[in-house]
N, C-alpha and C positions, 0 to 999 in steps of 0.2 A: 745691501746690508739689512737685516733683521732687526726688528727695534723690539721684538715679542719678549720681554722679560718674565721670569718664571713666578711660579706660584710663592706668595711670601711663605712659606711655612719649608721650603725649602730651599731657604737663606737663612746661614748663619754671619756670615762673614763678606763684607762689599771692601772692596779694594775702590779705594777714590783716589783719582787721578785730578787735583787741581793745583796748577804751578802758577797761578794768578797774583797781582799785587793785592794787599789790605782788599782795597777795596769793590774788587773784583771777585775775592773769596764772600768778602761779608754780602753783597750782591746774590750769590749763590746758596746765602743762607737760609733762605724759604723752600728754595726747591732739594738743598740737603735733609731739612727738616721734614718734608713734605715723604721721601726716599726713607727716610728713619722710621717714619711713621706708618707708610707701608710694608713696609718688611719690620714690622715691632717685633721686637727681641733680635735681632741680628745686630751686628757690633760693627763699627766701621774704624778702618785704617784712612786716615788720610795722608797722602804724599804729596807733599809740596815745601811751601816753607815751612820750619817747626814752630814759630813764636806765632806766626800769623795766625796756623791751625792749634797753636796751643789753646787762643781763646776760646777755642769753641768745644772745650773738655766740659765744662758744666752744662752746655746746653744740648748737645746730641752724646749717643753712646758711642762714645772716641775709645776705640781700645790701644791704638796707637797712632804715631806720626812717625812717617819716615819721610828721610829730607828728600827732595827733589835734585839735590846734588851729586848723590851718589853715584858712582862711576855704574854701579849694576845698569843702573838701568839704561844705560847707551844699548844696550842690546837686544831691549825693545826698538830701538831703531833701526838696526842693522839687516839684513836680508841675504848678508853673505856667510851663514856661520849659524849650527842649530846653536840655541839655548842652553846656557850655561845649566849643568845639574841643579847646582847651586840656588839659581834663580828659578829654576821650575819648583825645587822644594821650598823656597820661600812664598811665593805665590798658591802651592796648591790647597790650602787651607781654604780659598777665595772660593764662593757659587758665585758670584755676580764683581764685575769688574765697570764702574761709572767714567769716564773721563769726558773732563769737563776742556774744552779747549775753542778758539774762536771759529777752528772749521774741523768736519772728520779729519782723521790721518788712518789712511787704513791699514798703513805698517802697522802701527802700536797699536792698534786694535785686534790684526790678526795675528800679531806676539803673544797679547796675552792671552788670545784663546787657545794660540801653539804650548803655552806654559802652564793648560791646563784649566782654566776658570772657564767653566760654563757657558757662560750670559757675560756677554759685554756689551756694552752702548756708549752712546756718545751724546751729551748733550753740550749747547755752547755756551761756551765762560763769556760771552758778549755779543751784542751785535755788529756784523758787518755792513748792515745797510742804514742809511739812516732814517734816524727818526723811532727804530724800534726802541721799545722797552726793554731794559735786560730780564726785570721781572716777569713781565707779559711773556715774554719770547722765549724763556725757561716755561712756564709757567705751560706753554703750549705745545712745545715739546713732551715734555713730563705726561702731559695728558692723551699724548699719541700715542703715549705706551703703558697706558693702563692706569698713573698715578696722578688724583687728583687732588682736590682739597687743599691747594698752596696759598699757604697764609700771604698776606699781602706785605708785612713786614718782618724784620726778623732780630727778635730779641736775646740779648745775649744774655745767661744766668751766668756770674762770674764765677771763678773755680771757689769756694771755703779754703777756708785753712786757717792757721793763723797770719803769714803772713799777708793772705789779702783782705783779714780782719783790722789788722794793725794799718793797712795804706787808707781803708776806707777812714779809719778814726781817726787817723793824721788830718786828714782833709777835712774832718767835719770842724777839727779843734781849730783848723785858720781861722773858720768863719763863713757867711756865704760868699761865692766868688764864682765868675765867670769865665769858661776858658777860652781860649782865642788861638786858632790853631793859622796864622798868615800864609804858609806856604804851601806845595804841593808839588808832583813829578814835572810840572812844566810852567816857568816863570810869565807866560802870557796867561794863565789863569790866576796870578797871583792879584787880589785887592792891592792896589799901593797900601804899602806899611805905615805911610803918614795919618792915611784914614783911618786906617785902624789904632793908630796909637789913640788919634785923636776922639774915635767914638768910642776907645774903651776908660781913657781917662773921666771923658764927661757919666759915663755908665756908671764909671767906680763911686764920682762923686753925689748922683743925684741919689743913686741907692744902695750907697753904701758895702759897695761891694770890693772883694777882692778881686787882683785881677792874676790867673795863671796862663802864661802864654809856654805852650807846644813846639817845638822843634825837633827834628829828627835829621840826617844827613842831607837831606834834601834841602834843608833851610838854611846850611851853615855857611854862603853866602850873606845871610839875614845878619846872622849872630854879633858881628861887630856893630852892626847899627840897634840889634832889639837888646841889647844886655844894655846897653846905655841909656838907654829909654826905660826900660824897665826899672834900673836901680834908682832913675832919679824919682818916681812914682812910688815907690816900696813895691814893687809890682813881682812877681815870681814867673822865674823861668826856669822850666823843666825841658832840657835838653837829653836829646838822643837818652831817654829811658825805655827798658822794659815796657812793651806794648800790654802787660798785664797792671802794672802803673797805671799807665797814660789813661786805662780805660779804666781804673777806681777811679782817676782823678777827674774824668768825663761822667762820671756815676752819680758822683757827689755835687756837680756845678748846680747852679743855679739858669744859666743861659753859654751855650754853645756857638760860637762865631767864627765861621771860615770859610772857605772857599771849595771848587771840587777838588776834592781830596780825597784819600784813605782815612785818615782823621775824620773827615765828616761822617761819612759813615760809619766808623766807630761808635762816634756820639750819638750818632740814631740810635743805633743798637744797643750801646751800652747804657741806654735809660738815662741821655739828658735829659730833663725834663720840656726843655725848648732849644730848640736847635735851628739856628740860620747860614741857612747856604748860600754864599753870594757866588752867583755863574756869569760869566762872560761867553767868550768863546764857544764852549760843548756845551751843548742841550742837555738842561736839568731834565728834560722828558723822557733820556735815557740814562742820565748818569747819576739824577740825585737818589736820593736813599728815600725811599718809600716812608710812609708813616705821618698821622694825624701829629704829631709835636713838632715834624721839620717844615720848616716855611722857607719858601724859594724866593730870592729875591733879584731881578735884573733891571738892568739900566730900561727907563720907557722908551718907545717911541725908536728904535733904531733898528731897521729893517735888513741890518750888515750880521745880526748876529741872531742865531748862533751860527760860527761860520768854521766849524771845525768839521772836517771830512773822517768820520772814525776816528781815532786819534791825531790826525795830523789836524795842526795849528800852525795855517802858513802867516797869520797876523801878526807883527813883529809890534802894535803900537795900540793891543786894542781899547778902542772908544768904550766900546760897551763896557768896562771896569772902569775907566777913566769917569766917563758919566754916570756912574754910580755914584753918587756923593755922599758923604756923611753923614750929613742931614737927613737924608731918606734911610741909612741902613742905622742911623740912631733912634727915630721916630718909631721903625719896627722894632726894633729892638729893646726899646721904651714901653711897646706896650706888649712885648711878652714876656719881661718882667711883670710889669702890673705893679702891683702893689703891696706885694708879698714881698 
């Protein structure tokens, strides 16, 4: 397969192929940015999830989203049956087709060049081996085909309007406050909830902060233990909201607390100002979110972790959360407040 991509001056239109979680896309976000930037003035369609790719309407030139769910596109996968009319006229606008996924698939790649786009490639939406950097490893890719210059982090500019005018002022008028995002796609990466109730209560009191704790479907296990903790604290829970919310509400913090997550990465990106990632399990050296404000923090001295194989976590009991204590992820978190 040809990785030779054309001259930017004849590209108007890239069809992006990323069907990735939160934090998998935001990951993606330098080497998008870096793709935007070589082909300046060409407009990109992203396909995957729409709320996910909606964030990144102020920061690249998004001319649309189309879902990842649509029925059409099974027939990029199919090989028994030409191309729906239909779906070659909605594709031919495209000179350049990117799909981002963890390995080639040369179906869907020789679809959409049967549907008429030009230039396709394939870069990967993570590593399979480990220890690689998702950053680095886009980062090197991209450069094997001509695109260089990838920022090392990737910043989100949220969409204007009035309504993301109105969510950032809501937040400012709480006060200063902290958000705390506990959970994540898989329960062996989660901090126990006790430690975190416990270092964000001591947080609120020594500097006087509020505290916003983050939940999404993935957390709603949590939900009957953090609403009752929360309410006894005056503490605020923002549940299963709008990911253009969650990331004013990450805009606005003062300090950012959580685990590998989609959320964490958000907050990189969405301009917390400080941002702590507590890892167990998966290697922050390929999972956490790049950037001088995020600080990585893991249990010392335990030579079991990281013991996660690409995504699988066969640790049903892991130490290295356990042995993160409170005391060590309040002390950093004590002094990236400071004094402000």
């Amino acid at each position: 397969m040809s990785t030779s991509l054309p001259p930017p001056e004849a590209v108007r239109r890239i069809f992006v192929w990323h069907q990735g979680a939160l934090g998998d896309l935001l990951l993606a976000g330098p080497a998008l940015a870096a793709v935007s930037r070589h082909f300046a003035g060409a407009c990109l369609t992203g396909v995957g999830h729409p709320e996910r790719w909606g964030l990144l309407a102020g920061t690249l030139p998004l001319e649309a989203v189309w879902s990842g769910a649509e029925a059409a596109w099974a027939w990029l996968f199919r090989e028994d049956a030409p191309l729906p009319a239909a779906l070659r006229e909605r594709l031919a606008p495209f000179q350049l087709a990117l799909v981002f996924a963890p390995r080639p698939h040369p179906l869907l790649l020789e679809r959409l060049r049967q549907a008429g786009i030009p230039w396709v490639a394939w870069a990967p939406s993570f590593a399979e081996t480990e220890g690689q950097s998702v950053h680095r490893l886009q980062a090197a890719h991209l450069a094997a085909m001509g695109i260089g210059e990838i920022p090392e982090a990737f910043c989100l500019r949220l969409a204007g309007g009035g309504d993301a005018e109105a969510e950032m002022a809501g937040f400012k008028e709480m006060g200063p406050f902290i958000a705390v995002a506990p959970g994540s796609g898989h329960c062996a990466k989660n901090w126990p909830l006790a430690h975190y109730y416990e270092v964000t209560r001591a947080l609120a009191w020594q500097h006087r902060l509020k505290v916003v704790w983050l939940a999404g479907p993935a957390e709603a296990f949590l939900m009957p233990f953090l609403e009752p903790l929360a309410r006894s604290q005056n503490q605020v829970v923002m549940a299963n909201q709008p990911l253009c919310r969650v990331a004013a509400a990450l805009a606005g913090s003062r300090l950012y607390l959580g685990g590998d997550s989609g959320l964490t990465h958000l907050a990189a990106a969405a301009g917390a100002p400080a941002v702590l990632a507590l890892f167990g399990p998966t290697d922050p050296g390929v999972w956490a979110p790049p950037g001088d404000h995020v600080k990585v923090l893991q249990a010392p001295g335990l030579n079991c972790a990281p013991c996660a194989k690409g995504r699988e976590i066969s640790c049903q009991a892991p130490r290295c959360l356990q042995d993160l204590t409170p005391e060590m992820v309040m002390a950093v978190a004590a002094g990236l407040l400071g004094d402000g």
